[in-house]
N, C-alpha and C positions, 0 to 999 in steps of 0.2 A: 117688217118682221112681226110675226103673229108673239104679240105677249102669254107668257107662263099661265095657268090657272092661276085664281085667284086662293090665295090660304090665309090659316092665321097666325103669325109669325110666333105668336106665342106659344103654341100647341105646336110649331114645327121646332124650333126651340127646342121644350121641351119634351118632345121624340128622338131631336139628334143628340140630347145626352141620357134616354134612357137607355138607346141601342151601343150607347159609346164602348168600348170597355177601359178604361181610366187605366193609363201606365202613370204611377206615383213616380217621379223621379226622384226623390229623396227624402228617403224615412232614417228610421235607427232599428227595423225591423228586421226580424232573421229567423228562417224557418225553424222546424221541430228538430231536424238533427242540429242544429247547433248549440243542443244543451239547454243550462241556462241563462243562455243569450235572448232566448224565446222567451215574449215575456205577452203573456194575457190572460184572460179573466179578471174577475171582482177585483182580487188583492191589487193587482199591478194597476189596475186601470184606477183606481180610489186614491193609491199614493205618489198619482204622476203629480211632479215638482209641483206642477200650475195650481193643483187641487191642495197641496200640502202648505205652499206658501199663503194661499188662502183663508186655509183652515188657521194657520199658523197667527194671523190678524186678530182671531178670536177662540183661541184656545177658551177652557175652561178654566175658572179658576184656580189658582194651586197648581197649574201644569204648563212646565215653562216649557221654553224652544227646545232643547238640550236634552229634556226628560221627552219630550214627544219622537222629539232624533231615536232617543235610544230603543221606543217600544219595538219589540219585533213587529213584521208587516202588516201580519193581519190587523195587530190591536190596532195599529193605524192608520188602516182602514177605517175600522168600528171610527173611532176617534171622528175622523174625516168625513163618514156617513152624519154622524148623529150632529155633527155641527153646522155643515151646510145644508142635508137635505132632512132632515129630523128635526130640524132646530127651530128659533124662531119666523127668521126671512125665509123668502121661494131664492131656487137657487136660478138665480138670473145670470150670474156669468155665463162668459163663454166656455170657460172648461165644466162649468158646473151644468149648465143645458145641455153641454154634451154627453154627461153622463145621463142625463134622461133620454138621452136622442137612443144613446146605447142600448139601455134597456126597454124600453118602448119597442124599438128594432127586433130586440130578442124577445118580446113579449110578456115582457115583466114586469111587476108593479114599480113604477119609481117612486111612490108616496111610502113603500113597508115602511117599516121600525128597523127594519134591521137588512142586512144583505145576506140574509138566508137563503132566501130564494134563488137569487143570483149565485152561488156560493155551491149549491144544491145541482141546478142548472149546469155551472161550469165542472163540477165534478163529474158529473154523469155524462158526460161529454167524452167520447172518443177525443184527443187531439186533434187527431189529423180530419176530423172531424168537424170540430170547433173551427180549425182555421181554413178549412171550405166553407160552413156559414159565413164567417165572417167576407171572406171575398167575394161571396154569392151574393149577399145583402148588401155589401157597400159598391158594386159594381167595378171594384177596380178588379185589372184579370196582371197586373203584373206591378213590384215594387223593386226600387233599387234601394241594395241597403246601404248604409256606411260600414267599413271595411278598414279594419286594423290588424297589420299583422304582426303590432308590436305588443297588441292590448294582451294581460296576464290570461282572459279568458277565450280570447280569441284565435288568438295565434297559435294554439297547438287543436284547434280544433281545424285547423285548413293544413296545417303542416302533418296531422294524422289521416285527412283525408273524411270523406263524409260526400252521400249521395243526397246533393242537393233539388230539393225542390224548385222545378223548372221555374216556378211563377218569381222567384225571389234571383235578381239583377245583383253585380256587382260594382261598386263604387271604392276604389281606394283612397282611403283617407291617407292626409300628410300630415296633420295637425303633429301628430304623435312623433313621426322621423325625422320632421327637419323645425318644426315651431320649437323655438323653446331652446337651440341647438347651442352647445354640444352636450345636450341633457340626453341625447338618443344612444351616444355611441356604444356604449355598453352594452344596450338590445341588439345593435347592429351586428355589434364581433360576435354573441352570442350568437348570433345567425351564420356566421361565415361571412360577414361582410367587412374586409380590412379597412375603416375608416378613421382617421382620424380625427384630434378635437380641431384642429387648423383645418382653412376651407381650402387644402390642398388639392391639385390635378388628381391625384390618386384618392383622398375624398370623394369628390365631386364625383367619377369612373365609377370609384363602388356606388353609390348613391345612383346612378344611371343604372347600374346593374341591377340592383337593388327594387329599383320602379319597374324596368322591364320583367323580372322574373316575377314579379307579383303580378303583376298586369296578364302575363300567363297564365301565371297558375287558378288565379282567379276569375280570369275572363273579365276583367275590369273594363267597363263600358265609359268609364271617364275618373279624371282625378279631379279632387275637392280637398278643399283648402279652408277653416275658419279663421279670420285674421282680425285684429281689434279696431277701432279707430283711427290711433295713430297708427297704421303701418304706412309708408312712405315705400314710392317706387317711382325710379331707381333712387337706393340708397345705400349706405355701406353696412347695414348690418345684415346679419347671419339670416334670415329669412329672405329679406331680398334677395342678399345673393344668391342662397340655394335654388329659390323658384325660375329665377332667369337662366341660372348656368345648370340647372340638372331636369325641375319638375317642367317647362314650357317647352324645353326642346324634347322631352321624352313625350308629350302631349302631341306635339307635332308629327314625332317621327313614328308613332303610334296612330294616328290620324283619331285622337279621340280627344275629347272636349276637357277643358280646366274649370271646375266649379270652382268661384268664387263666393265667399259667405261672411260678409264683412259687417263690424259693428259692434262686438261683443265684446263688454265693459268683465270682464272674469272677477266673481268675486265681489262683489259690492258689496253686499251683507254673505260677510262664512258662514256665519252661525245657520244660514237657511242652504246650506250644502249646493245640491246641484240647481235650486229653485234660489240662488242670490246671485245670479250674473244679470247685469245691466244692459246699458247700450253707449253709443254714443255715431255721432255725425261722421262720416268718412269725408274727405277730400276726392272727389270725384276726377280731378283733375290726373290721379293717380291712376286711375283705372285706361283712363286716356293714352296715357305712357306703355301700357301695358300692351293696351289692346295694337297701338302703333306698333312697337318695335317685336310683337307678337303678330302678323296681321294674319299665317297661317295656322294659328289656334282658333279654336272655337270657346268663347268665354261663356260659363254658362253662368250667370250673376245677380246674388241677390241679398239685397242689404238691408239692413234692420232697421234702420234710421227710418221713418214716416218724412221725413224732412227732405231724404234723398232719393226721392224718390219720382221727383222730374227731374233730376240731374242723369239719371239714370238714364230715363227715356230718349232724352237729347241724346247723351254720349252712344247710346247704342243708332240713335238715327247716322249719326255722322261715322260709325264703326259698322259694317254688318258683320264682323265674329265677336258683336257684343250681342248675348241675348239675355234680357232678362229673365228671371223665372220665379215663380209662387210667393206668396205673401207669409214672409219670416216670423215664423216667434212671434215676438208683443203686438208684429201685424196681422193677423191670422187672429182677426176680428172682423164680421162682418161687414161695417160700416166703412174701416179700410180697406177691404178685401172690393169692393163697390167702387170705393173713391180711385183707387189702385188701375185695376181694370178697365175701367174708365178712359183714362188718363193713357192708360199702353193703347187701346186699341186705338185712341183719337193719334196717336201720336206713331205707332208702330205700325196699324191695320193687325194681322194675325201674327205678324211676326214676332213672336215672343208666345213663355208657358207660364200660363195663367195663375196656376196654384199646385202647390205640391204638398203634402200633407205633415212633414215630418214628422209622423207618427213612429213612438217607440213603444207602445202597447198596443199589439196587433188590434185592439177590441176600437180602438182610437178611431179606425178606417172607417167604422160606422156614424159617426157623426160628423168627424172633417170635413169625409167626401158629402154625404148630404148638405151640410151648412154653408160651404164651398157654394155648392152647384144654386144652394137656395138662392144664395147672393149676388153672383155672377151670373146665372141666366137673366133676372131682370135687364142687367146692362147690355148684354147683348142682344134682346127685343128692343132697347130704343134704339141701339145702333142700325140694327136691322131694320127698322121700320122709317127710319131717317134716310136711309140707302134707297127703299123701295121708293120712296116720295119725293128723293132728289129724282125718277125717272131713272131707276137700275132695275131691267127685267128680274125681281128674285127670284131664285127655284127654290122649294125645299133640299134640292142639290146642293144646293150654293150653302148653307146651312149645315147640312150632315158634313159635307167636307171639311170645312172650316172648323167645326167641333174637333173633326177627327184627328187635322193638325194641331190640334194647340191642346190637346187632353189625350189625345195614344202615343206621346213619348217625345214630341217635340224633336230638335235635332239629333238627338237619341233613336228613331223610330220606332217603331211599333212590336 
């Protein structure tokens, strides 16, 4: 057999992710008609949680947590600017590089005094405008959002109806319907849904009905689920029961995927609002059960814990409707976005999604997806080049395809 040309795996690499076009499977992003749910520019991008609990470490003198909560958004912005990147240190974090990623992207000074410029910029900005920059610069051509139809801002904007922008995916969240239960029922009847607080037959009916008609109306391409630590399966409480008797068979009968998002300590310090949630270890063994007495679901899963994160790899070897997917929260740092990666391809080959952005300020997709792709192409040149040397003919084929599965939508498709 006549062997391939010879190339440099590095430079094919990086060609099979600049041709890519990156389907995000799961952000908290939502096009222009959906009000505002739409959230970018300067202001939004300066007081995402990561940035505010940071700033929050080294407020100014005389300006407690409480008093900075309260300033409207911009001033906390300004706040936020002047402390991390005006102040004494270089902003070395990861959310904090990523707002230079941002602006360097858009061609801005990241060194100003102030977010004028940036502010100037995003004003003068058509919308619809701004968020084809933004998709055109970060190369992703499609995001799935999260999707509540119980949320106060959400749910009369899909019950009035609105022409969605093609690029932006649907994801129904349960967090809200069944977590938490019978804290839902109220929204439910409001809806027409006859449910009661007991996890009766007639419950359970509405609740199926409930996921089906959203799943419709929305085009829901899978359900996702965030759950804490201790959640246990099979167990006798009210979340167990609802995902096994309502949300996995509607997954099923639907033929679409059940995101799992497990780890989430809610609330460890209030005083830091939506930037005070923690983490904590899952019992793996849970997912196991799961994935067993589900074997026609497709689990789409991904955990917080850094600790659980060959427990994962295993369980999905021995499950194939376990797949993992992108590096969560407090992981969704370079150095474990590398160790991560690593570790699935040795352990999975392609099967599994790499990274996913969960970006809730649209401007966000400009640095994720770059710092992402910085991190994770090294790893896949040593694998590649470890392949070529064990005697595997590579192509630059074999490379574009491979990219293409595991960064255009995974078991989602493209």
């Amino acid at each position: 057999m006549q062997s391939p040309p010879a190339f440099s795996v590095s430079e094919a690499v990086a060609r099979a992710f600049e041709v890519q076009p990156i389907v995000d499977i799961h952000t908290h992003l939502y096009p222009i008609q959906m009000g505002p749910l739409c959230l970018m520019g300067p202001n939004e991008l300066l007081t995402y949680h990561y940035l505010k609990v940071e700033t929050c470490r080294q407020l100014p003198s005389g300006t407690s947590i409480a008093q900075f909560n309260a300033m409207p958004k911009p001033r906390q912005a300004d706040v936020v600017w002047r402390t991390l990147f005006a102040g004494n240190g270089s902003p070395l974090s990861e959310a904090q590089l990523g707002v230079v990623t941002v602006m360097s992207s858009l061609g801005l000074n990241p060194r100003s005094d102030s977010l004028a410029e940036f502010r100037a910029l995003f004003s003068q900005t058509d919308p619809e405008a701004y968020v084809d920059l933004v998709f055109s610069k970060s190369g992703v051509s499609r995001v799935y959002m999260t999707n509540d139809p119980l949320d106060d801002l959400e749910g009369p904007a899909w019950r009035e109806g609105f022409e969605r922008d093609s690029r932006f995916d649907a994801a129904l969240r349960l967090d809200s319907a069944l977590a938490g239960w019978p804290g839902s029922t109220a929204k439910l009847k409001a809806l027409g849904y006859s449910v009661e607080d007991d996890l009766s037959s007639r419950t359970i009916a509405e609740l199926r009905r409930y996921l089906d008609d959203w799943i419709a109306r929305m085009d829901a391409r899978y359900l996702a689920i965030s759950l804490p630590p201790d959640f246990a399966y099979p167990c006798e409480s009210a979340i167990a029961t609802l995902l096994g008797a309502a949300a996995y068979p509607t997954a099923r009968d639907h033929g679409i995927p059940a995101a799992l998002m497990v780890g989430v300590r809610r609330g460890v310090n209030p005083e830091l609002r939506d930037g005070g949630d923690g983490l904590g270890k899952w019992n793996v063994a849970f997912l196991e059960n799961i994935a067993r007495e589900w074997p026609d679901v497709n689990f789409l899963v991904t955990l917080l814990s850094r600790e659980n994160q060959h427990e994962l790899c295993v369980a999905a070897r021995k499950f194939p409707n376990i797949t993992p997917f992108g590096c969560w929260w407090f992981l969704n740092n370079p150095s474990i976005i590398r160790e991560v990666t690593a570790e699935r391809l040795e352990l999975l080959g392609s099967g599994f999604v790499p990274q996913h952005s969960d970006a809730r300020v649209l401007d966000q997709l400009l640095y994720k997806w770059t710092h992402s792709i910085n991190a994770i192409a090294p790893v896949f040149v040593r694998k590649y080049e470890a392949l070529r040397n064990a005697g595997w003919p590579l192509t630059e084929q074999d490379v574009r395809n491979d990219v293409a599965r595991m960064f255009g939508g995974g078991p989602l498709g493209s």
